[in-house]
PANUKOL-530355 format. One record per atom (N, C-alpha, C): z, x negated, y; residue in one letter. Coordinates in steps of 0.02 Angstrom, whole numbers, padded with zeros to 5 digits, always signed. Layout:
N
ZXYa/...
//
This chain:
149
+06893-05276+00533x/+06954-05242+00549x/+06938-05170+00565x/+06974-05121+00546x/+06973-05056+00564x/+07039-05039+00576x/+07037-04982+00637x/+07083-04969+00672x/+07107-04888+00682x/+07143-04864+00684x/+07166-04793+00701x/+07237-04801+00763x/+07205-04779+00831x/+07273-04782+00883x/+07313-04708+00865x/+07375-04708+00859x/+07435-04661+00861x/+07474-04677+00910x/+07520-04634+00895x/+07581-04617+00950x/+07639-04611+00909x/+07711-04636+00957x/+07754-04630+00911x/+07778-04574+00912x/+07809-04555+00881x/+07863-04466+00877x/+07917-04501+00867x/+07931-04463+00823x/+08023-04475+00804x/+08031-04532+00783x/+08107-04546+00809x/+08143-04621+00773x/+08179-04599+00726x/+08203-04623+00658x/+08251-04611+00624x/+08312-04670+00609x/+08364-04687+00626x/+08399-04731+00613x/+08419-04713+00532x/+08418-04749+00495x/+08480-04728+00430x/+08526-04782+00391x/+08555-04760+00365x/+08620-04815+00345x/+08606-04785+00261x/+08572-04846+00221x/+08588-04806+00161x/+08649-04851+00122x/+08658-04806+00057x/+08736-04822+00026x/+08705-04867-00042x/+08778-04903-00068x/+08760-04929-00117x/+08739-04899-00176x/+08698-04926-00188x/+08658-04886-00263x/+08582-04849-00227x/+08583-04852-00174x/+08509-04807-00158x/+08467-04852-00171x/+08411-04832-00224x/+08352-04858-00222x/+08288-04862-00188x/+08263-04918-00160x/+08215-04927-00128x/+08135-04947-00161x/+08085-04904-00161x/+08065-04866-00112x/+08097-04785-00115x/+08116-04769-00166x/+08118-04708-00198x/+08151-04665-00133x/+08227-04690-00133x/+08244-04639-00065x/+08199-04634-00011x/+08178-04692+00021x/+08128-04690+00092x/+08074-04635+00067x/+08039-04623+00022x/+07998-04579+00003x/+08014-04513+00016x/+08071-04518-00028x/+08083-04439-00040x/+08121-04417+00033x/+08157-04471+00081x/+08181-04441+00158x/+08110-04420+00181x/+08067-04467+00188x/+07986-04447+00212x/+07988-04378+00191x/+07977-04368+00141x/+07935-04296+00128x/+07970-04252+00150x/+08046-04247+00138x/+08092-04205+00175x/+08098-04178+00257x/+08071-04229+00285x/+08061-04230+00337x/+07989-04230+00382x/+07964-04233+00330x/+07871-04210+00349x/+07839-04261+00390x/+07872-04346+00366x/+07832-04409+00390x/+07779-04418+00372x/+07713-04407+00382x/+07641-04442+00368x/+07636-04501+00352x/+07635-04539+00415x/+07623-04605+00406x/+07697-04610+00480x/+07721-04686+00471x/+07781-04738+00487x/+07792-04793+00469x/+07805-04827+00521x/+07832-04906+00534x/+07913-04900+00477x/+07916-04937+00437x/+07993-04937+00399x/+08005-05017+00402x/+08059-05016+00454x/+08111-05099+00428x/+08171-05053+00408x/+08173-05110+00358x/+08245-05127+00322x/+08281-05182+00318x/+08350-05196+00301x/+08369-05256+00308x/+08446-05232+00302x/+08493-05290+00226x/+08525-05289+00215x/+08556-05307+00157x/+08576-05281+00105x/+08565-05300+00026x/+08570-05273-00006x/+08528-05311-00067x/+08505-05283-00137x/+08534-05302-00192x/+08562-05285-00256x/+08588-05338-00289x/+08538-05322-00381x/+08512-05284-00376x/+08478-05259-00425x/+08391-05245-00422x/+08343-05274-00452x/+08278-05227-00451x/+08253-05289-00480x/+08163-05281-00472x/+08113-05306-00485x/+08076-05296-00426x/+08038-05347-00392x/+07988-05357-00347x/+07931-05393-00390x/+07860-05380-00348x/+07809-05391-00366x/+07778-05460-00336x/+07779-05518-00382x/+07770-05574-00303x/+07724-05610-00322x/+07670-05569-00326x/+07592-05604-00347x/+07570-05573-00402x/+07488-05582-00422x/+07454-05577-00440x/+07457-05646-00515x/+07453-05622-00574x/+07456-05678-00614x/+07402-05714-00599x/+07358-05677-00602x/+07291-05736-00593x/+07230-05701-00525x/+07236-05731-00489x/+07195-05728-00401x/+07151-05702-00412x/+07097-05721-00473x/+07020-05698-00465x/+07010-05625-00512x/+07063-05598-00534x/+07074-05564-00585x/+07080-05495-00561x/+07037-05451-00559x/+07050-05372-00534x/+07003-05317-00598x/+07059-05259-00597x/+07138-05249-00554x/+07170-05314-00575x/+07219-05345-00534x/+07267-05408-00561x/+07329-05378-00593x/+07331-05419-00646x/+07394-05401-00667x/+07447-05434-00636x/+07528-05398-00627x/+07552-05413-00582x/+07619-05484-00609x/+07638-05511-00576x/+07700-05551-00578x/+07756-05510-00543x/+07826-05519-00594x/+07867-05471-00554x/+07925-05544-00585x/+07978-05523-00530x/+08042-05561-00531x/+08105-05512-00512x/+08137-05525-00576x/+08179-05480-00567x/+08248-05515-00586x/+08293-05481-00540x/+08357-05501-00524x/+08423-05468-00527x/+08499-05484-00526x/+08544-05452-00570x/+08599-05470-00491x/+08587-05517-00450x/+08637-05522-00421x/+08620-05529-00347x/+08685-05510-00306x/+08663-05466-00229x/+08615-05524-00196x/+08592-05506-00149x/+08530-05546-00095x/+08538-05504-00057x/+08523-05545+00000x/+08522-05539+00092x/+08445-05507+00083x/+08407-05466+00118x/+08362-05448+00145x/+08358-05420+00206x/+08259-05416+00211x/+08244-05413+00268x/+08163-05398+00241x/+08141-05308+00244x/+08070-05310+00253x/+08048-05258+00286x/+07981-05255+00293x/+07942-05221+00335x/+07893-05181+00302x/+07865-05113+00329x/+07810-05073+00274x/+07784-05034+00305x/+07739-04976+00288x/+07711-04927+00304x/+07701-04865+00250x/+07726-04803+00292x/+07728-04769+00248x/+07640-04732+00269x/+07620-04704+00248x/+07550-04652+00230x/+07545-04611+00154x/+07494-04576+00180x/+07493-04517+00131x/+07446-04522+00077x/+07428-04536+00025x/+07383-04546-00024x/+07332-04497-00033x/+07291-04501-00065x/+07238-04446-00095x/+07260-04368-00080x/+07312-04376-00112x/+07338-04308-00121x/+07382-04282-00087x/+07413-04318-00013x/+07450-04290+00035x/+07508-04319+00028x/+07530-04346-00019x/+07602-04380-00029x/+07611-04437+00016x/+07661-04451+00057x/+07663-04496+00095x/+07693-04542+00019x/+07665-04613+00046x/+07724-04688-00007x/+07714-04746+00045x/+07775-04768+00036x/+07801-04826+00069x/+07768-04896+00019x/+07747-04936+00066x/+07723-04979+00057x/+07776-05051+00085x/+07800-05078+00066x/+07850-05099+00105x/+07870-05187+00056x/+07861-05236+00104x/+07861-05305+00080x/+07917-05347+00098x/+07950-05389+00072x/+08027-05420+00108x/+08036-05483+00075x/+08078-05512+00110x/+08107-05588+00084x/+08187-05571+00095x/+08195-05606+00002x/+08235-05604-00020x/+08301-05652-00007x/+08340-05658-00003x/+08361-05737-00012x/+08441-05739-00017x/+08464-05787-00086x/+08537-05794-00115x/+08538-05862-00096x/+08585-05903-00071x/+08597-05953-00055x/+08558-06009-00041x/+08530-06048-00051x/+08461-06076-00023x/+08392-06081-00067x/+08396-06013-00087x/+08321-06001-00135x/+08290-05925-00090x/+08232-05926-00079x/+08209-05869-00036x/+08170-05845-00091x/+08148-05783-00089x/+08090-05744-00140x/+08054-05698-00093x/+07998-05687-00083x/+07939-05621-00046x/+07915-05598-00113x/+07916-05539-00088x/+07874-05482-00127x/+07855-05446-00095x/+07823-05354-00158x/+07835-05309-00127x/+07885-05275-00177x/+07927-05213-00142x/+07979-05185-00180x/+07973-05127-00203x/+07887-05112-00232x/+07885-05046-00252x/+07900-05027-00336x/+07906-05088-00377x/+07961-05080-00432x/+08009-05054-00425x/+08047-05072-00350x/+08106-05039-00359x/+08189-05078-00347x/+08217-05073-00316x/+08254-05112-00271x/+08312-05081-00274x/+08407-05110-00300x/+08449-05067-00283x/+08508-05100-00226x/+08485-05041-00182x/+08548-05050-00103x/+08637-05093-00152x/+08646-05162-00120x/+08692-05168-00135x/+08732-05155-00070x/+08812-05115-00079x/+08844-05098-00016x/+08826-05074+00045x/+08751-05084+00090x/+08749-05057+00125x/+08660-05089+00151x/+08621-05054+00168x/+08557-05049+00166x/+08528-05018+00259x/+08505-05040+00313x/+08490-05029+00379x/+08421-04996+00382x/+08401-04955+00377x/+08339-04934+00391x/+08307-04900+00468x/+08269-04924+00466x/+08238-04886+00556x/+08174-04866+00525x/+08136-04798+00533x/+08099-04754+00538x/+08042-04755+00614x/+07992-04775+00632x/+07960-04738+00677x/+07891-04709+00665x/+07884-04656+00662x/+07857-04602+00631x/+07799-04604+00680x/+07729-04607+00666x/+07655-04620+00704x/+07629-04584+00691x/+07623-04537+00756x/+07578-04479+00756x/+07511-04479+00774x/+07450-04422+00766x/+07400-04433+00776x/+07361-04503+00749x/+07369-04498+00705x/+07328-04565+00664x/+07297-04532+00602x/+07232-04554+00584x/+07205-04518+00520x/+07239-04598+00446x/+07276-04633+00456x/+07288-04671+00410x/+07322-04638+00353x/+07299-04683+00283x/+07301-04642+00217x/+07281-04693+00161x/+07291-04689+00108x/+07292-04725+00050x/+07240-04701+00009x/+07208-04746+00007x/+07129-04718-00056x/+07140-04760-00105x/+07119-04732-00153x/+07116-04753-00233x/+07034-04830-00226x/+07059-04883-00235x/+07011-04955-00207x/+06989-04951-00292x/+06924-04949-00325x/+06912-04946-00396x/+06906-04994-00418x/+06905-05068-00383x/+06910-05127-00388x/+06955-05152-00405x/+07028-05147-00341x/+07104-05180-00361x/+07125-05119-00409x/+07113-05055-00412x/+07160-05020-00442x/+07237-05008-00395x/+07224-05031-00334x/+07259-05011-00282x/+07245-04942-00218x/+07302-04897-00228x/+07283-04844-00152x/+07280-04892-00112x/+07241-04918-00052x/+07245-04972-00007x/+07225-04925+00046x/+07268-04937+00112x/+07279-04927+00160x/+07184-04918+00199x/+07161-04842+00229x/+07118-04836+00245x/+07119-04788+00346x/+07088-04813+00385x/+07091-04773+00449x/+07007-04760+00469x/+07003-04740+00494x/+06919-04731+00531x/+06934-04756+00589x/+06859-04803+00587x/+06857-04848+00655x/+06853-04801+00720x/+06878-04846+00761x/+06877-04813+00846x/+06822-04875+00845x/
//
């Protein structure tokens, strides 16, 4: 385990509208607002996208991915982290369960996700942390990196 302690700064509440896409808006509010790295829940619905919900085959790297994609609204509810990659760009990393009447789905939603009617987001923005996204030459994933305390 490796660790980086921060502090929180700013909260952001937001209400997004139907049609906002997720991750895309959370990104681009980040940069607008000069978020590094942040805690992001969301929770509300989606009625459009593709999520990523596994790996076709486990032993397989980079893995190629499994995606499920869907046409009609779902209840959600996920959780993420935003950080800054190689190159300073903060991206949201952000994973959720899905669920239309008694079928649930987890992923992650960096395919791309569209706000149906109304979308809850909370922001808390972690300061003083060296956390950041490195290019892993193995997965072919930026994966989440801090320097040990």
């Amino acid at each position: 385990m490796k660790v980086s302690e921060g502090k929180i700064g700013r909260v952001f509440v937001i209400r997004l509208e139907d049609g906002d896409m997720i991750p895309e808006c959370i990104d681009k509010f980040a940069d607008e607002k000069g978020i590094k790295v942040g805690h992001v829940t969301f929770f509300g619905g989606v009625d459009k996208g593709n999520i990523v919900v596994g790996p076709k085959k486990t032993e397989e790297l980079p893995p190629s991915k499994m995606i499920y994609s869907f046409n009609e609204a779902h209840e959600v509810v996920a959780s993420g982290l935003i950080a800054p990659n190689c190159k300073g760009k903060s991206i949201l990393h952000i994973h959720g369960a899905l669920g239309r009447g008694e079928r649930t789905i987890t992923g992650c939603l960096r395919e791309g996700v569209k706000t149906w009617l109304v979308g809850e987001v909370i922001i808390f923005e972690i300061l003083d942390t060296d956390a950041k996204r490195l290019l892993d030459e193995k997965s072919g994933f930026e994966l989440l990196n801090v320097c040990q305390e």
